[in-house]
N, C-alpha and C positions, 0 to 999 in steps of 0.2 A: 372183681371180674378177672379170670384169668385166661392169657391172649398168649399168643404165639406168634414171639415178633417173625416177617415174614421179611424186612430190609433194618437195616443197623437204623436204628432211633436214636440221637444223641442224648445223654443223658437216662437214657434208662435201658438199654442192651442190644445184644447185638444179634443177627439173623439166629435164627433156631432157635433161641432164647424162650423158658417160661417166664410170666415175668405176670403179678398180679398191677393192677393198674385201678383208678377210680373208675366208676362203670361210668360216666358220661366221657372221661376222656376216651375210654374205648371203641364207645359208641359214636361218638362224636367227630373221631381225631382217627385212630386207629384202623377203625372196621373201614370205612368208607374211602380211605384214604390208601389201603391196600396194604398199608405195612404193618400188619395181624392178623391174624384168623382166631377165631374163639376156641379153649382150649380143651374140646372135648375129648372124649379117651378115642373115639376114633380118627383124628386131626392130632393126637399122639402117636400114635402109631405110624403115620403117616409122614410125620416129622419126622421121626426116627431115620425111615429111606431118605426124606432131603438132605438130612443132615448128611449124609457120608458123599451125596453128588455137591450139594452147598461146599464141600471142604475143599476138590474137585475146583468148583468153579470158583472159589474165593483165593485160590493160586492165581488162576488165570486172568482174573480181576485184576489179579496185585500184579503182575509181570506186565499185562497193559498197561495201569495206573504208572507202574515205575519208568515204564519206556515214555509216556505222556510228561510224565513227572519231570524228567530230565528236560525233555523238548522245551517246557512251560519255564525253565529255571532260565532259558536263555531268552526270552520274547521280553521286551522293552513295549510298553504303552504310554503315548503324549497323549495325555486332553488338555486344552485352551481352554479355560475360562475368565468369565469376568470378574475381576479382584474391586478391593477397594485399598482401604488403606490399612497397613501392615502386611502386605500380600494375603488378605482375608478373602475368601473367595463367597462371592454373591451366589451362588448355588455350590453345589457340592459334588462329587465324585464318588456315586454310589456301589455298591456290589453289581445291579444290575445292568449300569454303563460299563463294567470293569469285563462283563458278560457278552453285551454285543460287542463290545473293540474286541475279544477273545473270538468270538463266531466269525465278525469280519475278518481275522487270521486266519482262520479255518478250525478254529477249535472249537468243541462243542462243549461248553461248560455251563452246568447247571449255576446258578447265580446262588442257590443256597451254599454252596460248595465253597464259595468263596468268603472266608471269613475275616471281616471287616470291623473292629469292635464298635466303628461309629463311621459316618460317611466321611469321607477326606475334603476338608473346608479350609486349606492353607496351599498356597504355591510350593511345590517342593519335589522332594523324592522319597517313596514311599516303598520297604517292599511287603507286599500284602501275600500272605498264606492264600492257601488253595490246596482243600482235601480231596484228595482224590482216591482213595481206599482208608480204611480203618488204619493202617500203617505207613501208607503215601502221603508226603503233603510236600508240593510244590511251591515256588517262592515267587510271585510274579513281578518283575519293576515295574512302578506305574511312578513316573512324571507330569505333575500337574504346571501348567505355565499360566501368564498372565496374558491375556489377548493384549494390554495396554503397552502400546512401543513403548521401551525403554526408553527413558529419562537422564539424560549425560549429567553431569555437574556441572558446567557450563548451563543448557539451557535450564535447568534450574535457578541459578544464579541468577541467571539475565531476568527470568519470572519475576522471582523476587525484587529485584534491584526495580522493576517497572512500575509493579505493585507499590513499593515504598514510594517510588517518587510520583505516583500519581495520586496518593492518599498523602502527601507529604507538600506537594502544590501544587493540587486541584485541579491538576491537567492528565488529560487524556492521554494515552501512550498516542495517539497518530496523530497530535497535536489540534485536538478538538477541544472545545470548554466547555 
């Protein structure tokens, strides 16, 4: 089946594009979903005219995306979560939370937009892409923390020293048997 990509499809081309596809992807994926139209000689034609306003608007995409772009390089995101051990985090820090803390700023970013190769599942500092035109991509920091107070070396110590001597002579640390 041949389709006329109608928005950039990753991996198989970009707006005004012909581009032959398997008919259920098209039908399935493509047609309904808005970003193709079926590639007949008068939807040719037709294209032809988008293509020179599409060129037109695909500057002015990209001069917004760029002005967005820079804004998005300097925005910092904390999420808290709950860890366990090795700062392993008990859920994870997906595309789509990375989406509302952005909306909560004021930015409106599609969450597919934001490319993630896997959810963020460690305490740390991460900086994660964000496509915002075919030639834009944005760098956003996202900081993951541990909700669990920090732990000194001392009251660690003390834990431990309690622990051995209460398994060491069978007494209670608050002095119970």
């Amino acid at each position: 089946m041949e389709v006329i990509l109608k928005e950039d499809v990753n991996k198989l081309g970009h707006r005004g594009d012909v581009v032959t596809v398997k008919d259920g992807y098209g039908r399935n994926y493509l047609l309904p979903g808005k970003l193709a139209m079926e590639a007949t000689p008068a939807n040719k034609a037709v294209i032809e005219q988008m293509k020179v306003s599409a060129i037109r608007k695909s500057a002015a995409e990209k001069d917004g995306a760029a002005e967005l772009g820079a804004k998005l390089n300097e925005v910092v995101l904390n999420f808290e979560r709950k860890s366990g051990e090795n700062n392993h985090l008990f859920g994870s820090v997906t595309s789509q939370d990375i989406a509302h803390e952005l909306e909560a700023q004021g930015y409106k970013i599609d969450r597919r937009k934001i490319h993630l190769e896997e959810p963020l599942k460690t305490v740390g500092e991460f900086h994660v892409p964000v496509k915002l035109h075919r030639e834009v991509t944005a760098h956003v920091q996202v900081n993951v923390k541990s909700d669990a107070p920090e732990q000194t070396a001392d009251d660690a110590q003390k834990e431990d020293d309690t622990v051995f001597k209460s398994t060491y002579t069978g007494e209670l640390p608050d002095g119970r048997d």
